[in-house]
N, C-alpha and C positions, 0 to 999 in steps of 0.2 A: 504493500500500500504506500503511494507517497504521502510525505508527510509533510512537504512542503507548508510553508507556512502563508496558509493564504485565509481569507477573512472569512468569518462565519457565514456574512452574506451569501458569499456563493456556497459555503458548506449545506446553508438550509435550502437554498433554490435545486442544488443536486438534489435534499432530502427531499423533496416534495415532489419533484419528478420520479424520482425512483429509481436516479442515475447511485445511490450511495443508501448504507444505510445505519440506522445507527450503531448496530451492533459491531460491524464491519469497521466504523471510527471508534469505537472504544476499542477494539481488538486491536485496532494499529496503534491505539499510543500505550497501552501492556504490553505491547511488543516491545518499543521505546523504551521504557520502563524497566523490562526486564533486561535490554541489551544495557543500561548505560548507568540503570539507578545503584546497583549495587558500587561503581564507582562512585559515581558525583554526591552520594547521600541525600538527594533532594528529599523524596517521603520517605516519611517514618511507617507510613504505610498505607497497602495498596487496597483498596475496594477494588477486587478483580472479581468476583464473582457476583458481589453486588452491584458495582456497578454495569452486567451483563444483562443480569435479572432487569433492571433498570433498562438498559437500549432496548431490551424485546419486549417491555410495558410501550416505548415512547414510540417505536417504528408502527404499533398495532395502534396509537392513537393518530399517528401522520396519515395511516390508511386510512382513517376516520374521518379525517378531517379536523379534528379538534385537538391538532397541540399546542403547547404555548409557546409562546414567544423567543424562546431559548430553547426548543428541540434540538437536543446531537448536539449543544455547546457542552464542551468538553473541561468539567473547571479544577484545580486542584486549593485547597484550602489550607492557610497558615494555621498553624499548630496555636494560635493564640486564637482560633475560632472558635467556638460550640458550637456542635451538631450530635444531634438527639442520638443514643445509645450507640455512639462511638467513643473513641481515648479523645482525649484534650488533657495533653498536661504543656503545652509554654515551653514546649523543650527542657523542661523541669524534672528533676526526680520528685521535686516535693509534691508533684503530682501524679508519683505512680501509681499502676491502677484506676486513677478516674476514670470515668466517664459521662457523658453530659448528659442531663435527664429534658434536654431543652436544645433548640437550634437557634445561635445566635439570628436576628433579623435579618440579615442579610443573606444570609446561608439559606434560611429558610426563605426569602423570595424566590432563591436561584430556582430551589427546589420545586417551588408552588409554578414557574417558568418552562419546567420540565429540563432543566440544565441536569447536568449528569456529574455525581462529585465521584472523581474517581483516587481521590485519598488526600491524608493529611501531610503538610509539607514541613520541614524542616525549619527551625530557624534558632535565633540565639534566643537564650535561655529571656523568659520575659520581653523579649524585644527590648533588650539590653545590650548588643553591639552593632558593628557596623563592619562585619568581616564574617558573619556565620561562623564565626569559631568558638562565639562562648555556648554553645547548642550543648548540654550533655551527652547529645547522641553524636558528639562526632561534628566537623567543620563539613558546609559543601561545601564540593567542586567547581569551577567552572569549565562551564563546557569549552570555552574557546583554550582554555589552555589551563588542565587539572594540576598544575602547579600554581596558581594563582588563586585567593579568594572566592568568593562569588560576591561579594556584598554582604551587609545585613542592616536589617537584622531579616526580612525576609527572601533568603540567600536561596532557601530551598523554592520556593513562588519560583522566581526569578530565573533559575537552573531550568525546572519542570519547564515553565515556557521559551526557554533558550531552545533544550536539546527536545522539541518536539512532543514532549512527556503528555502535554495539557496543551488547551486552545486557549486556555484565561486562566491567570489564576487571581483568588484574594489574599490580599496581601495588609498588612495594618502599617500606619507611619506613625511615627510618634517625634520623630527630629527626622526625618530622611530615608526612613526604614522599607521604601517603595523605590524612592528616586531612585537613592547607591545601587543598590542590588539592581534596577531596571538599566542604568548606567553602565557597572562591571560589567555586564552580560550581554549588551547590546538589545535592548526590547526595549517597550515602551511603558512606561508607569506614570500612574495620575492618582495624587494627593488632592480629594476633593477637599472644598470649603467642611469648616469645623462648623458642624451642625448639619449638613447633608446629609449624612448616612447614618443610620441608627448606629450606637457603639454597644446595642443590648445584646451579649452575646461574647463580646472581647473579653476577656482573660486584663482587666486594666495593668496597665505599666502608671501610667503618668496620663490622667481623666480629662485634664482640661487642653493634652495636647494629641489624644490619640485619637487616627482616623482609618476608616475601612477604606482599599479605594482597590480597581484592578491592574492587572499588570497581562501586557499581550504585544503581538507581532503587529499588532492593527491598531489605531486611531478610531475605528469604526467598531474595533469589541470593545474597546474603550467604552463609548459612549453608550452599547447598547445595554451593555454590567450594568454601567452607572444607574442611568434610565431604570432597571428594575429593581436596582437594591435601595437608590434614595427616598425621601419622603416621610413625612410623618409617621412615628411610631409612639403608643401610647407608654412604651416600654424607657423612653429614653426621651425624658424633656428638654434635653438641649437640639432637639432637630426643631425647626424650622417649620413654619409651615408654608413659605410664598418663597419661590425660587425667584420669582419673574427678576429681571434686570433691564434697566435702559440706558444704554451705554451707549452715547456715539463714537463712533472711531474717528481718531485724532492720527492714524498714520503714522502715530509717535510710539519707538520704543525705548526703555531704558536700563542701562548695565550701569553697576555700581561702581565707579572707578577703583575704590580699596579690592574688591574682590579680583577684577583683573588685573592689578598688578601685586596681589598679594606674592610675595614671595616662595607660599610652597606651591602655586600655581605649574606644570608641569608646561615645560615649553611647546611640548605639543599641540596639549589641550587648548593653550594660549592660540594657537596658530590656528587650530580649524575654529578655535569659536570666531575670530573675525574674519574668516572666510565665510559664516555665517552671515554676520554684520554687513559686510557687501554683499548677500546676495539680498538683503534686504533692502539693504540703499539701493542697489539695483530694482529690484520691483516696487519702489515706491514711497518707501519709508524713510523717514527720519529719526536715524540713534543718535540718542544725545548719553553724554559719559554726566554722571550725579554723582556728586559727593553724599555720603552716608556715616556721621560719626559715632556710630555706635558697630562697628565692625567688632573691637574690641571685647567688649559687650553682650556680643550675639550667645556665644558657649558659655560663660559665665551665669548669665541669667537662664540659659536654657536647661542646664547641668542643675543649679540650683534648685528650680521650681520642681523641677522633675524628678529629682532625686528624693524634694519634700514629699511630693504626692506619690512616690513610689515605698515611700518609707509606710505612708499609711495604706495606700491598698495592699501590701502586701503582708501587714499584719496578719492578715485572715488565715495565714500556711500555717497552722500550728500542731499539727500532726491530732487534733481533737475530732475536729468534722472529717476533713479526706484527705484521700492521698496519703502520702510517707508518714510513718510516727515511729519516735526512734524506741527499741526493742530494749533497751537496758538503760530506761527515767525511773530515777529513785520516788519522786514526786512530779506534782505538774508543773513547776517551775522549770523541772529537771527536763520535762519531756518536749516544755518550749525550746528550752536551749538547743537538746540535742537533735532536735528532729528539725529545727532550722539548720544547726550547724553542719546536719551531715547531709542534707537533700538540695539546698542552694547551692549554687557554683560561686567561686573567687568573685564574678563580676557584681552580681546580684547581692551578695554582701557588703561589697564595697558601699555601691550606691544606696541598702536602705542604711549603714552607717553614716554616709556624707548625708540623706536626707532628714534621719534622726536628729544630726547634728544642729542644721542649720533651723530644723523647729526648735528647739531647745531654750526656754525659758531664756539666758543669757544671749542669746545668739541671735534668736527669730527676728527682730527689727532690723539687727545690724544686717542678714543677710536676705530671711525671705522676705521680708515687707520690702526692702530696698532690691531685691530681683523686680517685683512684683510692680513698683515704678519704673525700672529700665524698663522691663514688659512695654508699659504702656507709652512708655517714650519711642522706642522701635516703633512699637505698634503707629504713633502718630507722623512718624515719618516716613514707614513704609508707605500709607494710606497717604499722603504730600506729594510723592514722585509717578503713585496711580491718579494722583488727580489731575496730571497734567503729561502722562503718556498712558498708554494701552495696555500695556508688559513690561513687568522686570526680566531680562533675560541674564543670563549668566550660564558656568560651565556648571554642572551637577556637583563633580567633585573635584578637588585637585590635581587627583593623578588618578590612571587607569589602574586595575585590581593590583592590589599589592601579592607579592609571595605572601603562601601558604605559612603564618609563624612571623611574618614580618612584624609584624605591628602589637603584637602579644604583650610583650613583654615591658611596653612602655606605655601605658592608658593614656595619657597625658597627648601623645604622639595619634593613638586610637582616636580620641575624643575629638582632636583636628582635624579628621577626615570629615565630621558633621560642619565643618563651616559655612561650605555655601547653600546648603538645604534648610536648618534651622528655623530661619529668619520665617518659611512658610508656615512652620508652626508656633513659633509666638504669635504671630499677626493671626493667624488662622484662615490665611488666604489657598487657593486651591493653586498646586503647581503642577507641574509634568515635567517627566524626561524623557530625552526622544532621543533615539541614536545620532550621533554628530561621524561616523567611520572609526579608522581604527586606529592606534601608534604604532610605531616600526616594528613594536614586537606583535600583531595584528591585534592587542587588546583594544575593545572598545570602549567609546568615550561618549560620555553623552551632555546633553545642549537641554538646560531647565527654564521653564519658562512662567512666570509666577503672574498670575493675575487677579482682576476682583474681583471680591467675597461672590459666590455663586454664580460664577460668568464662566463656569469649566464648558460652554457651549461653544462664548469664545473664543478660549483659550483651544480648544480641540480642535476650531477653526485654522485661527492662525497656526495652528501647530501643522497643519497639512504639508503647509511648502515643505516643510523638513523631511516627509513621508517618504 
């Protein structure tokens, strides 16, 4: 079967003629799956049989006439999903054993669509890195060169729809954890606006900065994910209920000058993004270079708040209700301690110690309340350079996929690969990364394009020339 990567549109127009069918596409990316996944570690694991049972319910509804709107979409799901009576543990030990008695919103539109979840995907522990390495089950691969990263924190998403595996996957961003991984791997990923997508169902990292969004080969399965998983739910009162926008186009686009000539900028990455930039000024556009002085600022407040709010959702692991509980607690004190101490990985404790810290009676003013202003300072000057061009564009990340161990051993070094992504989720603006080609060693490199609050219509728009 090939497996080429082409858009769903024509996947379901073969379905409905009866040139393809669904079973036939789910047996071709098991096949994928099975040639590639025991390398690159993308799922933790595979719905092969159910997802089977599943194509031969959905091909006898297409003979019907009555499928839905996502028949034969082929999706793979981040391990910080729920979905009713399968594992969801976050890449976590602390959640061995679960299972979810529920399907996060999203998951469950896919489903109620007639989309096909053909297994759960890989990623760092909690959506806590940006390299797929802090995953307990092991770093992905990248397909383009299994020496190299894949991104993360949803590295395994990202992989899945690199090598074929999946047609779409969902993916969660919390600082970049769509773009990187859509970026390393050459695909496309979209950070929708904060309050689009229900988050009832996420596995929370950090609440007021995490977002469902998809990740694919297409601009067009893009938009058709989004379209089914957005929209009000009763389940999660920060969505929204009026997407509408009325935005004229101003022809204007804007890149931040600190970020392109940031330093650890990668002289490549440098070179093809304003080979971008004139193809812009070529069709018609005006890029203007903005000063932005909170560059400094961006990781500082982002690491902060997130680290607070990670300190408190993740209270809840305490080996009482589910998952891990450590087998030799003298008391329940004893069974906090060690059933945290021995089921979290290095990164996940780091972080709720840094966010404990900076709630902390002594602390909390000095750091989160004063995060919690820069916030709002970014915040009003990102929404200053959209009032007066269409887009922020910039590169995704600084450099293409780092070696396998590169970046381990120095967090600090790690933490700076979130620089240019960030700024989308303080602001809570919707962004996208789109493949930009490759650098001399063929790793890809990707071109982010950050626009206003629930404009990802937009932004999917102009995103096409880059297609």
């Amino acid at each position: 079967m090939n497996l080429a990567p082409v858009a769903y549109s024509e996947i379901r127009r073969d379905l409905l003629v009866g040139k393809r069918t669904c079973v036939e596409i789910v047996q071709g990316h098991l096949d994928q799956i099975a040639a590639y996944n025991a390398q690159l570690n993308a799922f933790l694991t595979v719905y092969d049989e159910e997802s089977l049972a599943r194509a031969v319910e959905i091909d006898a509804k297409i003979k019907q006439g009555n499928a839905g709107p996502l028949a034969g979409l082929i999706v793979g799901i981040k391990d910080l999903l729920c979905y009713a009576d399968h594992p969801s543990q976050a890449g976590s030990q602390i959640l061995h054993g679960f299972q979810s008695t529920f399907s996060a919103t999203a998951v469950q539109r896919l489903l109620d669509a007639d989309a096909i979840i053909i297994g759960r995907q890989n990623c760092d522990e909690f959506g806590m890195g940006s390299t797929n390495e802090n995953s307990s089950f092991g770093p992905v691969l990248n397909f383009a060169n299994p020496a190299h990263v894949a991104g993360g924190s949803s590295g395994g998403s990202a992989v899945a729809v690199q090598a074929g595996m999946c047609q779409v996957s969902l993916g969660t961003d919390t600082g970049g954890s769509i773009r990187m991984p859509a970026a390393f791997c050459g695909i496309m990923g979209l950070k929708p606006t904060y309050g689009r997508v229900s988050r009832w169902g996420l596995i929370a990292y950090a609440s007021s900065f995490d977002t469902i969004g998809p990740m694919a080969h297409h601009l067009s399965d893009l938009a058709i994910v989004l379209k089914t998983i957005e929209g009000k739910d009763g389940y999660d009162s920060t969505v929204v209920d009026d997407f509408s926008t009325d935005f004229s186009s101003k022809k204007q686009v804007a890149y931040i000058k600190e970020i392109v000539e940031h330093p650890s900028l990668q002289p490549e990455i440098r070179e093809a993004f304003f080979a971008q930039v004139a193809k812009l000024k070529a069709a018609g556009y005006e890029v203007v270079s903005v000063d932005f002085a909170f560059i400094e600022q961006l990781l500082p407040t982002y690491y902060v708040l997130t680290t607070a709010e990670a300190s408190s959702n993740l209270a809840r692991f305490d080996g009482v209700k589910f998952g891990h509980r450590s087998a030799d607690a003298k008391d329940l004190m004893d069974l906090y301690k060690k059933t945290r101490d021995e089921a979290f990985g290095e990164e996940v404790k780091r972080r709720i110690m840094l966010g404990t810290f900076v709630l902390s009676a002594d602390y909390y003013d000095a750091y989160y309340t004063k995060a919690q202003q820069v916030r709002r300072l970014i915040q009003e000057r990102t929404l200053e350079i959209l009032a007066e061009s269409d887009f922020i564009i910039s590169p995704t990340t600084s450099s293409t996929a780092y070696k396998l161990g590169e970046k381990t051993l120095d967090p600090l070094q790690m933490y700076l690969g979130d620089l240019f992504t960030v700024q989308a989720n303080i602001t809570g603006l919707p962004a996208i990364s789109v493949p930009m080609g490759v650098d001399a060693e063929a790793l890809p490199m990707g071109f982010q394009i950050t626009g206003k609050a629930y404009d990802e219509q937009g932004l999917i728009e102009f995103a096409k020339q880059f297609e």
